[in-house]
Backbone of each chain as ProteinMPNN parsed JSONL, in Angstrom:
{"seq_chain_A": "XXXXXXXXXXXXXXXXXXXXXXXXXXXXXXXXXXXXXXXXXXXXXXXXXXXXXXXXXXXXXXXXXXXXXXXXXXXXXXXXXXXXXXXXXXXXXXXXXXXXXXXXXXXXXXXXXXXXXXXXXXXXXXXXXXXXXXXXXXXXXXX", "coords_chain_A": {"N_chain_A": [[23.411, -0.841, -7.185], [20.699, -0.711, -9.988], [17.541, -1.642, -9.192], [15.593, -1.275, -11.717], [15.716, -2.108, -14.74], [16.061, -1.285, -18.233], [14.214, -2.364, -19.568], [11.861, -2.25, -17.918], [11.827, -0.072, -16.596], [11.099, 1.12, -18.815], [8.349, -0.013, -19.524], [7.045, 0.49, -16.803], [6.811, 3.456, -17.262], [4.86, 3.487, -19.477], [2.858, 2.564, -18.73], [2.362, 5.119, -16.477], [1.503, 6.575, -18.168], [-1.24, 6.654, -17.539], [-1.824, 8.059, -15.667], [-3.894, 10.499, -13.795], [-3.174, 13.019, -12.218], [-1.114, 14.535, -9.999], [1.207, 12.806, -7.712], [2.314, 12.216, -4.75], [4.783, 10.431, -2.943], [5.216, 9.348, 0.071], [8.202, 8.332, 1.987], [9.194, 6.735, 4.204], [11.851, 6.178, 6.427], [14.786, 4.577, 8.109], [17.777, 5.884, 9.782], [19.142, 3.948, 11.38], [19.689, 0.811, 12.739], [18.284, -2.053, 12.989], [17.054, -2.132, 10.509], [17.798, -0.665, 8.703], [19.211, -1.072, 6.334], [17.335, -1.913, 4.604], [15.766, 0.368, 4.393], [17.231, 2.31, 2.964], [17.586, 0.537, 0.692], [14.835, 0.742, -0.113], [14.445, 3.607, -0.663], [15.531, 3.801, -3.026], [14.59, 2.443, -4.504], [12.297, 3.653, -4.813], [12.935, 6.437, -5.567], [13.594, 5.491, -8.437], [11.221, 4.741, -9.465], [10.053, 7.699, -8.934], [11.45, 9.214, -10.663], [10.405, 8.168, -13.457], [7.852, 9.729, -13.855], [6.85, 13.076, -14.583], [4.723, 13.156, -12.616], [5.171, 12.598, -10.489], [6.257, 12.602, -7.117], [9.163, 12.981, -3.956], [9.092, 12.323, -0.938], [11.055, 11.877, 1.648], [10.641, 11.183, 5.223], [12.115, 10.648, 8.41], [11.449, 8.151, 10.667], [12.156, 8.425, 13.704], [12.609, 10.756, 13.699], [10.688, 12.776, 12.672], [7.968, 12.396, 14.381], [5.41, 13.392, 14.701], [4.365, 13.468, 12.186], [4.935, 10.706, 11.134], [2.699, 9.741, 12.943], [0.694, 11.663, 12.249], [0.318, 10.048, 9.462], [-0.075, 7.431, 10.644], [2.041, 5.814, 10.618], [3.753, 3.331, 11.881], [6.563, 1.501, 11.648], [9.606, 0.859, 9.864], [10.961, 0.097, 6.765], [8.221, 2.133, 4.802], [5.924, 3.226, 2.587], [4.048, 5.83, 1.837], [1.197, 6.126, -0.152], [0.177, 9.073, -2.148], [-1.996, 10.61, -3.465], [-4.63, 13.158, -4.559], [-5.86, 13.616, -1.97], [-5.038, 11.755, 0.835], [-5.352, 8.646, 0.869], [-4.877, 6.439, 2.336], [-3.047, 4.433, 1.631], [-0.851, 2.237, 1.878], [2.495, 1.094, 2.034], [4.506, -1.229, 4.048], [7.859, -2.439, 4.253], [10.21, -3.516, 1.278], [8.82, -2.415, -1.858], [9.819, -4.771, -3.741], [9.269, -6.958, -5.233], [6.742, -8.827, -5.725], [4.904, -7.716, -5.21], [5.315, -4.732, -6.589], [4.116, -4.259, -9.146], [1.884, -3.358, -7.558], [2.479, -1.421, -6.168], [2.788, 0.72, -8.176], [0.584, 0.382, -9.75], [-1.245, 1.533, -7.611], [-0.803, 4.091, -7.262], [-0.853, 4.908, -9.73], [-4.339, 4.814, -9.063], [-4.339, 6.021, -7.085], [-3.799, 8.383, -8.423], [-6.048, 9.86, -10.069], [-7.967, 8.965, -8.477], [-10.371, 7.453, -9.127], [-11.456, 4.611, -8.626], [-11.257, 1.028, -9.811], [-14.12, -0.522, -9.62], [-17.004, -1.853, -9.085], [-20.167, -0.65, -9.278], [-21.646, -1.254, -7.504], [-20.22, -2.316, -5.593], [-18.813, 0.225, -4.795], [-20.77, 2.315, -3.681], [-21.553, 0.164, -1.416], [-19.148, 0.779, -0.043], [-19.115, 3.502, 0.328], [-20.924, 3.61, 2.468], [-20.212, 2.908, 4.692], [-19.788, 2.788, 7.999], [-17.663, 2.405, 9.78], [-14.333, 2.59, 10.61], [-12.122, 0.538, 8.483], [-9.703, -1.377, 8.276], [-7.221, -2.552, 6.484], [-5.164, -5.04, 5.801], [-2.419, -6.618, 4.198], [-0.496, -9.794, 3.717], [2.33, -10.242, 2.032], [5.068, -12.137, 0.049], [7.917, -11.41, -1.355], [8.239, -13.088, -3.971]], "CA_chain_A": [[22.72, -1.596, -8.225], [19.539, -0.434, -9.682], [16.102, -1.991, -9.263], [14.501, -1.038, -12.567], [16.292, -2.202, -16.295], [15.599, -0.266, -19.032], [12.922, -2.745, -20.051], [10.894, -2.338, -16.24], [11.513, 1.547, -16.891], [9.657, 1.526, -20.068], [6.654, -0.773, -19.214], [6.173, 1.601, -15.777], [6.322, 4.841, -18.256], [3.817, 3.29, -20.575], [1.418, 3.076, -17.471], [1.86, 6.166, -15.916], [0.643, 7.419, -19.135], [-2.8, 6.601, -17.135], [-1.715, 8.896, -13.77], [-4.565, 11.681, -13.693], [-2.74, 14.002, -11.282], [0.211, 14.067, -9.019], [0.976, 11.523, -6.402], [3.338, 12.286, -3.875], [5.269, 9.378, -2.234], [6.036, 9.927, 1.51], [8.746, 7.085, 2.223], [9.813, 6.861, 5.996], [12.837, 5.7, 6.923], [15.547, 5.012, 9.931], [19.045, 5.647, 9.284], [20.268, 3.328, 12.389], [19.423, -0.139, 13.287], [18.372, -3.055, 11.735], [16.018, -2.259, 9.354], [18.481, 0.527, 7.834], [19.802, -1.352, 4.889], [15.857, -1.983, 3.705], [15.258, 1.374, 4.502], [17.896, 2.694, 1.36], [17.118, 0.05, -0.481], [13.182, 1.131, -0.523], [14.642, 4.847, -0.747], [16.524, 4.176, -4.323], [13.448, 1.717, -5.268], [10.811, 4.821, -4.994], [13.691, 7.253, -6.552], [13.82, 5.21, -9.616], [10.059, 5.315, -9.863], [9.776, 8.624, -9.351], [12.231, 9.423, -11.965], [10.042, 7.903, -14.578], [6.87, 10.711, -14.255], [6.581, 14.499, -14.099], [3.582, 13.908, -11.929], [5.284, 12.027, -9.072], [7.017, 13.161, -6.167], [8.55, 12.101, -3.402], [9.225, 13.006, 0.178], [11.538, 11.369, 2.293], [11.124, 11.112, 6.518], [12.905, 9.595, 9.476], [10.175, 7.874, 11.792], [12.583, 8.565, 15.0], [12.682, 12.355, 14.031], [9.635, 13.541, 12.209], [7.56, 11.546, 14.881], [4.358, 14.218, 14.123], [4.359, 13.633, 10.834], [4.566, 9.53, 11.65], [1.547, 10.02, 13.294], [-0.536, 11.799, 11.182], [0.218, 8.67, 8.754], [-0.272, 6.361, 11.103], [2.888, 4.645, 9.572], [5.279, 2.549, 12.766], [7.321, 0.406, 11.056], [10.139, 0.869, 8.156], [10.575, 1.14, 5.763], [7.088, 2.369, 4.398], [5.662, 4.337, 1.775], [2.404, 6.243, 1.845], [0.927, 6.554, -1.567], [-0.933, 10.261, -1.134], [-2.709, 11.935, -4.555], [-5.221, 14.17, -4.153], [-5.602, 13.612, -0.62], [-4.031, 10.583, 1.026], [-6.092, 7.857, 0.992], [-4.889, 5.259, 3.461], [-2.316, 4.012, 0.972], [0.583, 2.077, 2.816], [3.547, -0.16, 2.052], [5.587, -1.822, 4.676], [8.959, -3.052, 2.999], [10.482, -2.727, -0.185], [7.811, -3.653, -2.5], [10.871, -4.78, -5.268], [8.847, -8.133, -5.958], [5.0, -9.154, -5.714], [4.247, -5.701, -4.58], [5.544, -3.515, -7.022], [3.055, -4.198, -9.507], [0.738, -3.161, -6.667], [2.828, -0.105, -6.169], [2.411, 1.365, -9.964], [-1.144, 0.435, -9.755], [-1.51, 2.196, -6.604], [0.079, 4.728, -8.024], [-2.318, 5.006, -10.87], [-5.271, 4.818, -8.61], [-4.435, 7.646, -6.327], [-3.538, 10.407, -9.448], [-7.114, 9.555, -10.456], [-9.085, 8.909, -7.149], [-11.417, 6.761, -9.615], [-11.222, 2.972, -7.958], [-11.595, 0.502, -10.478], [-14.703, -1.247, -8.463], [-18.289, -2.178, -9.592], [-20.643, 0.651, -8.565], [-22.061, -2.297, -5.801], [-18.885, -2.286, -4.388], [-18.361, 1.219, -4.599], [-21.982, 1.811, -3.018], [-21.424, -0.661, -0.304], [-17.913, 1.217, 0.669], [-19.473, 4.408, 1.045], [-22.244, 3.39, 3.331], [-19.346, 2.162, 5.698], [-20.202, 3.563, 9.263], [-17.353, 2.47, 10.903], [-13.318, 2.762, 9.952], [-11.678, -0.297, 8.213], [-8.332, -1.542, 8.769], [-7.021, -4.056, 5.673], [-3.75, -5.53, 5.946], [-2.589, -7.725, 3.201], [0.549, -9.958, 3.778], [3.178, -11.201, 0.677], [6.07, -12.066, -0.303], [8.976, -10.99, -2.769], [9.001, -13.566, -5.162]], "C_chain_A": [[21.289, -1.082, -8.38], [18.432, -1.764, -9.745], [15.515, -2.379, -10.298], [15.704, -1.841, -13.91], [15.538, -1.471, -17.091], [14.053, -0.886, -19.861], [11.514, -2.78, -18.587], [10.67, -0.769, -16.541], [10.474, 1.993, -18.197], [8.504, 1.16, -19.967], [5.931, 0.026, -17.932], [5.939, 2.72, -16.469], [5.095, 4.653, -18.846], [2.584, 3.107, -19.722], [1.43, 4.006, -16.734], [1.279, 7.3, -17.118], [-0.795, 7.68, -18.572], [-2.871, 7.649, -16.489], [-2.569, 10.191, -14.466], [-4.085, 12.658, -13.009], [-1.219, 13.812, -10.328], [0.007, 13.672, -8.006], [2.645, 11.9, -6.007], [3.81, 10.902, -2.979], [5.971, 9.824, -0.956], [6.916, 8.792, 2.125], [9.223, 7.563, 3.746], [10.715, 5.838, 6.22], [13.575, 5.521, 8.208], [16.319, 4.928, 9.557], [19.929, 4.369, 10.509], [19.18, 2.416, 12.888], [18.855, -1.064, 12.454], [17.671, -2.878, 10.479], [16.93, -1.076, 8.387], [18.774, 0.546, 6.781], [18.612, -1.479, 4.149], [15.722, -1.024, 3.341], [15.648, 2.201, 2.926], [17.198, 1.868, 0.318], [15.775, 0.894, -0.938], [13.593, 2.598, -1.201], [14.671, 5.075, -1.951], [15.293, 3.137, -4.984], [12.366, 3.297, -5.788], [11.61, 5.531, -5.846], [13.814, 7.127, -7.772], [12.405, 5.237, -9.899], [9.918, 6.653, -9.975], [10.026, 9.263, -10.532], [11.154, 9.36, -12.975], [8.715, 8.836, -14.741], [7.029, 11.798, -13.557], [5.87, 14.595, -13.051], [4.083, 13.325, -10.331], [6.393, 12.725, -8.436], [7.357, 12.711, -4.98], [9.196, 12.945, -2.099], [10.222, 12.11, 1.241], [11.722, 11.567, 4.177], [11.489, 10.598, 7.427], [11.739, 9.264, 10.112], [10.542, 8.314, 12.842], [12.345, 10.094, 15.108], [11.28, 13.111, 14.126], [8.177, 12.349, 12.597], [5.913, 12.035, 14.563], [3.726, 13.528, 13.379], [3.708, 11.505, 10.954], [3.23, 8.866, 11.968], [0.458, 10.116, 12.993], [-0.729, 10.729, 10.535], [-0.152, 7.573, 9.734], [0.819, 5.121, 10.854], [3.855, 4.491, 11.913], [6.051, 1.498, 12.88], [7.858, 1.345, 10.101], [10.728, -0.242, 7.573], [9.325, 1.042, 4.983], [6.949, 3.654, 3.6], [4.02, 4.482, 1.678], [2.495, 6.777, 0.381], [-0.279, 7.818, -1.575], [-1.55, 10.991, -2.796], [-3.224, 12.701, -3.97], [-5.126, 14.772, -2.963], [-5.365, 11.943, -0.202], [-5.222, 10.089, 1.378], [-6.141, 6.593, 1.53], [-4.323, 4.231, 2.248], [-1.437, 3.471, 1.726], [1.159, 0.743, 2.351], [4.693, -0.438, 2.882], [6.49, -2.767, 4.022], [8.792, -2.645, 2.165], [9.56, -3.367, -0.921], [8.412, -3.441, -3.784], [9.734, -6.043, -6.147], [7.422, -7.858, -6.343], [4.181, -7.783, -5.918], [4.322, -4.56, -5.667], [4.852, -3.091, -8.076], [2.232, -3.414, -8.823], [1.047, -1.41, -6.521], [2.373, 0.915, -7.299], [0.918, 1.125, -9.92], [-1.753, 1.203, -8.566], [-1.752, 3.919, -6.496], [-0.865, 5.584, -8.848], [-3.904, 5.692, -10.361], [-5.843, 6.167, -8.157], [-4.321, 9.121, -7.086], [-5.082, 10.658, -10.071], [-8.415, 9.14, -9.521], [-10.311, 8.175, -7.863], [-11.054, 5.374, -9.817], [-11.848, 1.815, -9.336], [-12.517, -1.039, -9.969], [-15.58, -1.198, -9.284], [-19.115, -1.016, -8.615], [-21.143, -0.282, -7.332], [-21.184, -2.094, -5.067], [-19.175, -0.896, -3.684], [-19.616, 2.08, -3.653], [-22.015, 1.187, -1.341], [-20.276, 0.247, 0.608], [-18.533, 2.752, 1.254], [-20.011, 4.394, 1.873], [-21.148, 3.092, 4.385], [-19.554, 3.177, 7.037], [-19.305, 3.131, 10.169], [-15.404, 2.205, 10.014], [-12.927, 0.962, 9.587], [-10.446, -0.38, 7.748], [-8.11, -3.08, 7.506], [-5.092, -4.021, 5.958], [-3.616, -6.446, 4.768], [-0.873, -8.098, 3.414], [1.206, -10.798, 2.831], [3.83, -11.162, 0.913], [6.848, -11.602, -1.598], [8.361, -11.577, -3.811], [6.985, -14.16, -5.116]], "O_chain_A": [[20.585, -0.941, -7.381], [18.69, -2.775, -10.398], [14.924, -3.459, -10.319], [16.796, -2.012, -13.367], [14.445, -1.027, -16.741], [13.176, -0.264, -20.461], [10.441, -3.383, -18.611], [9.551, -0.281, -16.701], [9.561, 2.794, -18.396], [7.569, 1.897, -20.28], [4.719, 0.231, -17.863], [4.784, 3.136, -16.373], [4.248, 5.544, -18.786], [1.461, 3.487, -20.051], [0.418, 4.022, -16.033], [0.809, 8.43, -16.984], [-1.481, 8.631, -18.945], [-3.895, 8.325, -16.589], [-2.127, 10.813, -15.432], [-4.835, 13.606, -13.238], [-0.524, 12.801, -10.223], [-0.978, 13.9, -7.303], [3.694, 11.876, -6.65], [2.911, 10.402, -2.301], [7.01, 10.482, -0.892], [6.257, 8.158, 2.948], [9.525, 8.688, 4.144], [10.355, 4.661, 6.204], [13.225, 6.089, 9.243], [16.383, 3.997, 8.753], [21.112, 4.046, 10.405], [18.098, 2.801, 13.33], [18.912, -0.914, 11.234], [17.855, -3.605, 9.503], [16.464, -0.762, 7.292], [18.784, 1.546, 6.063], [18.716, -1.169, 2.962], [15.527, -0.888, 2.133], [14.86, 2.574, 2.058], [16.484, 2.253, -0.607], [15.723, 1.578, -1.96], [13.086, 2.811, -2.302], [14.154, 6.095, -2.407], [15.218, 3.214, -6.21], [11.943, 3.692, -6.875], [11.243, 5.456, -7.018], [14.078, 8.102, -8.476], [12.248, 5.971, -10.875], [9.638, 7.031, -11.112], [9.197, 9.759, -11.295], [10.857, 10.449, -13.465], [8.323, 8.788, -15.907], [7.268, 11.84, -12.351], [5.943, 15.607, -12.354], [3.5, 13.568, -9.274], [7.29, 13.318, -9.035], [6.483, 12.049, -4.42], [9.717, 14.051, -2.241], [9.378, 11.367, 1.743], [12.789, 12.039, 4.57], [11.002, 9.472, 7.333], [10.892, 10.157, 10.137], [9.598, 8.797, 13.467], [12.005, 10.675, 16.138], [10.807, 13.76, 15.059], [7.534, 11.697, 11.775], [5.143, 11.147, 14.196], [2.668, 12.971, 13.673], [2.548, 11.1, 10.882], [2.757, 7.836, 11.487], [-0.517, 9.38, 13.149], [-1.803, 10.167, 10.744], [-0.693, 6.643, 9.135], [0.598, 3.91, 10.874], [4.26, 5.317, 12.731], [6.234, 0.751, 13.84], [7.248, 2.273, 9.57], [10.881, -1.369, 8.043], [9.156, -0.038, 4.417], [7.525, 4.731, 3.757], [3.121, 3.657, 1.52], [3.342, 7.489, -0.158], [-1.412, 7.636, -1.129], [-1.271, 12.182, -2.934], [-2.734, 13.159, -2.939], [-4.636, 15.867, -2.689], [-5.557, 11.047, -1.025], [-6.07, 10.714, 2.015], [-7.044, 5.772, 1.372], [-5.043, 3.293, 1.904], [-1.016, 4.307, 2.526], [0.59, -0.346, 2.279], [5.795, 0.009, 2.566], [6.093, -3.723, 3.357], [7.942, -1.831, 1.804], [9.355, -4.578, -0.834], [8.102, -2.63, -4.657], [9.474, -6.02, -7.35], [7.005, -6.949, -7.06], [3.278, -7.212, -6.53], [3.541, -3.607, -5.663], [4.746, -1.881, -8.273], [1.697, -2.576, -9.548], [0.266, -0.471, -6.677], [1.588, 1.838, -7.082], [0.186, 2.087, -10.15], [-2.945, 1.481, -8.697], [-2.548, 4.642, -5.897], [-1.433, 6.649, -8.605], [-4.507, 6.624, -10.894], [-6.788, 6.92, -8.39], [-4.547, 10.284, -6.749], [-5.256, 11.763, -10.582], [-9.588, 9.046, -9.884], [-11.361, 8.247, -7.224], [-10.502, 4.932, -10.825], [-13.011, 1.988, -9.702], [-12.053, -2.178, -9.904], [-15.329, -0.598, -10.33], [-18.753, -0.626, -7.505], [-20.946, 0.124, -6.186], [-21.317, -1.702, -3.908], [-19.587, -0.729, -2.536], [-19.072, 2.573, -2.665], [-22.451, 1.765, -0.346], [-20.464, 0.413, 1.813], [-18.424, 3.084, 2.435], [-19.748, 5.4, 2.533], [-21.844, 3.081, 5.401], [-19.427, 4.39, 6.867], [-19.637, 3.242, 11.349], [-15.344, 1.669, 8.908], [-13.401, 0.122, 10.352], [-10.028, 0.405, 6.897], [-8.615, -4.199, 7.595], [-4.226, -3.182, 6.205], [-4.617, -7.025, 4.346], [-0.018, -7.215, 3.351], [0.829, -11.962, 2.697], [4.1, -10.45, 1.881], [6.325, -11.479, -2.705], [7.881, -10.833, -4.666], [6.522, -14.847, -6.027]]}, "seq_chain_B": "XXXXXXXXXXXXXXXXXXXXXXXXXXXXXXXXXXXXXXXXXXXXXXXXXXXXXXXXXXXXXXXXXXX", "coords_chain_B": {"N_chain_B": [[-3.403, -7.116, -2.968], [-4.08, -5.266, -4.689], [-7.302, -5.127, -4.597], [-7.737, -3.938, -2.341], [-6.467, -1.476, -1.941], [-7.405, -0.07, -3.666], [-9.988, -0.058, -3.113], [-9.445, 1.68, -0.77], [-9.146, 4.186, -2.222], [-11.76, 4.63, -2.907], [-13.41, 4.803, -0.52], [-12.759, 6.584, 2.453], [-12.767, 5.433, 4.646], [-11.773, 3.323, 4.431], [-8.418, 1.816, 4.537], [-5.566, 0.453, 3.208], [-2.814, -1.73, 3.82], [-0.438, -3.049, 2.318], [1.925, -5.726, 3.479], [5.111, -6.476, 3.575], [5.882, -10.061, 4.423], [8.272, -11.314, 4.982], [10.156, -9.326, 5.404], [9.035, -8.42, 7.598], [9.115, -10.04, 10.125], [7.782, -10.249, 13.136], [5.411, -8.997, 13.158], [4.458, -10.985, 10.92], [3.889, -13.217, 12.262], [2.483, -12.286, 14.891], [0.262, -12.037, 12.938], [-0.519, -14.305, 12.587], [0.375, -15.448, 9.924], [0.619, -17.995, 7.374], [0.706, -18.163, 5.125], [0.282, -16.903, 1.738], [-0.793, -14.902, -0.447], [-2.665, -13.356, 2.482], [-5.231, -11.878, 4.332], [-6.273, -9.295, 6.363], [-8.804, -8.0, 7.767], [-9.321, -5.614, 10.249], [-8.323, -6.52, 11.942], [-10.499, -9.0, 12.66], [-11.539, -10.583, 10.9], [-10.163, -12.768, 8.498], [-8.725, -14.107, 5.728], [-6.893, -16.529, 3.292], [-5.36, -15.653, 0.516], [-6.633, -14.98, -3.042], [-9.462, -13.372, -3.527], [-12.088, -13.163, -5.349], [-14.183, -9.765, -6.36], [-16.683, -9.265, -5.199], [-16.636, -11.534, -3.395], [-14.584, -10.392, -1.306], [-15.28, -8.01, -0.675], [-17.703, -8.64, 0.526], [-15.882, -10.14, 3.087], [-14.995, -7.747, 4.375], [-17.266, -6.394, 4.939], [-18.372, -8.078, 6.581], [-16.88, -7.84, 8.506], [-16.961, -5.188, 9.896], [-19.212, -5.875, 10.347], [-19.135, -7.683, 12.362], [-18.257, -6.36, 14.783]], "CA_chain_B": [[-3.258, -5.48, -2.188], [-5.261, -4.477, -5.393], [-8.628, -4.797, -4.284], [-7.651, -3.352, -0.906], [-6.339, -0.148, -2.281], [-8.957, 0.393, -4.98], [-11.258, -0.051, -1.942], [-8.969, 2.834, 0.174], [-9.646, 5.03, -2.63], [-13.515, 4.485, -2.749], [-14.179, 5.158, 0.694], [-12.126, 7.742, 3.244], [-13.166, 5.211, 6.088], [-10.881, 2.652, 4.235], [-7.359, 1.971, 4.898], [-5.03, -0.463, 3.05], [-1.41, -1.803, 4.206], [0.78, -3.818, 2.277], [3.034, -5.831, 3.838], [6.464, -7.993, 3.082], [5.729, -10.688, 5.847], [9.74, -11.776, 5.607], [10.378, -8.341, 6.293], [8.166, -8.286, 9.31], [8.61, -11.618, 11.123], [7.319, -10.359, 14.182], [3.803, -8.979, 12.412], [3.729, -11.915, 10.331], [3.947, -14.111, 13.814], [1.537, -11.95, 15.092], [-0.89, -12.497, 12.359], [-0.196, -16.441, 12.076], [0.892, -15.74, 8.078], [1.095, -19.307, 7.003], [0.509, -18.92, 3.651], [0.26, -15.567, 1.257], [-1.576, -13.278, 0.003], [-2.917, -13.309, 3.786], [-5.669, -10.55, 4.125], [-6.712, -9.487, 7.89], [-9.343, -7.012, 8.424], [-10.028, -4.921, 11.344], [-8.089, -7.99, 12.787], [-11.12, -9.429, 13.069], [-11.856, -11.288, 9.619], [-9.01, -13.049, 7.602], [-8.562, -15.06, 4.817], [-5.579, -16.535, 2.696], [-5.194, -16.193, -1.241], [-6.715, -14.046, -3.578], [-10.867, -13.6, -3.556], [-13.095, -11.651, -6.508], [-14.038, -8.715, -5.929], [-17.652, -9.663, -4.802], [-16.48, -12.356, -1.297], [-13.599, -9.261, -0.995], [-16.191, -6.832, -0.19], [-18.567, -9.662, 1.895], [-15.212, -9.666, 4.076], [-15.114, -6.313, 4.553], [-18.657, -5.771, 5.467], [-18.279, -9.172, 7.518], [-15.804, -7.512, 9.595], [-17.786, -4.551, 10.257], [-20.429, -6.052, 11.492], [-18.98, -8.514, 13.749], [-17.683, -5.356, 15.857]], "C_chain_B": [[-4.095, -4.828, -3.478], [-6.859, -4.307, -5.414], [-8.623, -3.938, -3.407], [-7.679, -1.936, -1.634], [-7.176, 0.533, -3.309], [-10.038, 0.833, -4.031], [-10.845, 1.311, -0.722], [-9.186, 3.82, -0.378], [-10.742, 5.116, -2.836], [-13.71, 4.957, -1.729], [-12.743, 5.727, 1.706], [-12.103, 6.913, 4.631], [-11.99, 3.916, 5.981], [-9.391, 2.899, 4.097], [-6.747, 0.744, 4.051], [-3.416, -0.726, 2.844], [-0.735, -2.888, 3.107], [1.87, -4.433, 3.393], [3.734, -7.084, 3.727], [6.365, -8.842, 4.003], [7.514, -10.929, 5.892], [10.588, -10.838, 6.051], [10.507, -7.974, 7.58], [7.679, -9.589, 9.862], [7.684, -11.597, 12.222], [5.945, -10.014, 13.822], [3.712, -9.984, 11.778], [3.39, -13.104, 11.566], [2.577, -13.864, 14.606], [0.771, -12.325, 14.835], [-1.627, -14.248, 11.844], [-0.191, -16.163, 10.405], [1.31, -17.239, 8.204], [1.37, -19.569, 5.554], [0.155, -17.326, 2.862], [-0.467, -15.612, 0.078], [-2.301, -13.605, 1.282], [-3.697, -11.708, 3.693], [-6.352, -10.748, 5.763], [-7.557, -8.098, 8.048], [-10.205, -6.64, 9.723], [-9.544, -5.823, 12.327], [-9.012, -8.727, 13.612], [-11.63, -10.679, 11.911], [-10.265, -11.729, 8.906], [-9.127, -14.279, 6.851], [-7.311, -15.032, 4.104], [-5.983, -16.743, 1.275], [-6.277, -15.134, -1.742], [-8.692, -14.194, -3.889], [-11.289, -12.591, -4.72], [-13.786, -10.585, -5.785], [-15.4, -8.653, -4.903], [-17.476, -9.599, -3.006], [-15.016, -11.105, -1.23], [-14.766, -8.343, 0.285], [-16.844, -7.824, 1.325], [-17.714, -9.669, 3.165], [-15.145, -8.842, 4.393], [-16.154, -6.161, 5.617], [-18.835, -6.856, 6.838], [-17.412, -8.247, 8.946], [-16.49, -6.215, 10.161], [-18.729, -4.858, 10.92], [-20.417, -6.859, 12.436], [-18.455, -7.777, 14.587], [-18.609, -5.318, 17.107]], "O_chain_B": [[-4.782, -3.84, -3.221], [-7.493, -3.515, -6.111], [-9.458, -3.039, -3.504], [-8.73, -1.344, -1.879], [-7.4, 1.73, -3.489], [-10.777, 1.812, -4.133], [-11.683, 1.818, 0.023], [-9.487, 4.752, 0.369], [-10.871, 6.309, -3.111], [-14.455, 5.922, -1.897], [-11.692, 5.109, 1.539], [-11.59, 7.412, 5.632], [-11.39, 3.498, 6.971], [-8.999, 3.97, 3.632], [-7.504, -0.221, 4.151], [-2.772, -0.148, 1.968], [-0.63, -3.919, 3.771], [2.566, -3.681, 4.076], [3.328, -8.246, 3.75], [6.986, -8.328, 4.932], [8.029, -10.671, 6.98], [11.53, -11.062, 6.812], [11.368, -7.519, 8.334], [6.563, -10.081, 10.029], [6.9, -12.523, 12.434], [5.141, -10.854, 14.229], [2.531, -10.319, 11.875], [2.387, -13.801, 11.413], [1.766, -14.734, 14.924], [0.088, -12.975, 15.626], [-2.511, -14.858, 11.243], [-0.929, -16.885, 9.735], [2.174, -17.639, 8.984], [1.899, -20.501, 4.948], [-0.315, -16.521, 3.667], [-0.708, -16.753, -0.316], [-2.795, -14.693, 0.986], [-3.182, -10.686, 3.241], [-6.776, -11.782, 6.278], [-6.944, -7.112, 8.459], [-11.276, -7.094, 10.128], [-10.122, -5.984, 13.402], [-8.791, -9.094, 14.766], [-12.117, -11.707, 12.382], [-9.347, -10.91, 8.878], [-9.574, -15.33, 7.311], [-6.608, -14.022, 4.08], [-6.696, -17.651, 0.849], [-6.804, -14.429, -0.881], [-9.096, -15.192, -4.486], [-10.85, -11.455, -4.897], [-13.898, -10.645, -4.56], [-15.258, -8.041, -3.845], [-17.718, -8.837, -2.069], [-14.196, -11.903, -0.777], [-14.872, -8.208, 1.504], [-16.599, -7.761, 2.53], [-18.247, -9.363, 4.232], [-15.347, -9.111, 5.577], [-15.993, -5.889, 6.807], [-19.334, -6.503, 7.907], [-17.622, -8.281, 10.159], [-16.531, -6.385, 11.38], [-19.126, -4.292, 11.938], [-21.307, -6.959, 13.281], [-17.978, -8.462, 15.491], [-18.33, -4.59, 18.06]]}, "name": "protein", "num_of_chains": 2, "seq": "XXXXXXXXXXXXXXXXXXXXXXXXXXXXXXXXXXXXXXXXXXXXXXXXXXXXXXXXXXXXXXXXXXXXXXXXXXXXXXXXXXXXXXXXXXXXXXXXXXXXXXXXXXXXXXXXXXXXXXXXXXXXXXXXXXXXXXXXXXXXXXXXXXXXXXXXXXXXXXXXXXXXXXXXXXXXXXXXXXXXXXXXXXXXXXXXXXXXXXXXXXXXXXXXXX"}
């Protein structure tokens, strides 16, 4: 079953009209144990996004195998997707983000092909000055 | 998660996670999720529900400096 309808597929097209550059999606998966059936699901969620722009791409790795790689991301949990443009920018989604999230995803999305944050220069100001790493978490649900 | 990640692309020092809490019982357990949007930084600062972009940041910087 897919994810998207043909009216979800057109309204994400009509905003990646924004995407400045290509954004690679690195999804990490586990083929065995409980989280396995999320894991597809998320797999064929990102696949049908990608589908809808030239500029996206996506990458698919096991966490158990490509433990390196894991690493570098910092990702240990699945299923997760690192949202990476230019250069990866500490993008991350644990679970499928079919509901609340997926908005967040496409805007994420957006953000990273364009590396230009839609912030108040105060903000943006304030974030640079940051002298020490920051760790956000944000927890939702589906619906 | 849209301030967060707006805020991961602004600054290289920022990081921002998504996550499904019914997914992740045992992280939402962890974090005492009672109630959602649930934002936890540096697991030192947290608030529930959705703030402007302003008290966003004030958390942020809050959490920084209570290190």
């Amino acid at each position: 079953m897919a994810f998207l309808n043909a009216r979800d597929e057109q309204a994400v097209r009509e905003r990646f009209a924004e995407m400045g550059g290509p954004v690679k999606l690195v999804v990490f998966s586990q083929s065995l144990g409980g989280a396995a059936d999320l894991c597809r699901e998320n797999e064929q969620l990102v696949r049908e996004v990608v589908a809808l722009s030239d500029q996206l791409s996506v990458e698919t790795l096991n966490l158990a195998i490509d433990r390196e790689r894991a690493e570098a991301y910092g990702v240990d949990q699945v299923p997760a997707i690192v949202v990476e443009g230019a250069r990866d920018y500490g993008i991350r989604f644990y679970g499928v983000p079919s509901g609340y999230e997926f908005g967040n995803l496409i805007d994420s999305i957006i953000v990273a092909s364009t590396g230009e944050p839609d912030l108040s220069d105060d903000t943006k100001a304030s974030l640079s000055a940051l002298a020490e790493d920051v760790d956000i978490k944000v927890f939702s649900t589906p619906t | 998660m849209r301030l967060a990640q707006h805020m991961a692309v602004a600054s290289d020092r920022v990081r921002a996670t998504a996550i499904e809490a019914t997914e992740f019982p045992d992280l939402s357990r962890a974090y005492r999720v009672m109630a959602v949007p649930k934002i936890v930084i540096n697991d030192r600062v947290q608030f529930e529900g959705a703030l402007p972009e302003s008290e966003f940041l004030a958390a942020v910087l809050q959490a920084v400096e209570s290190a």
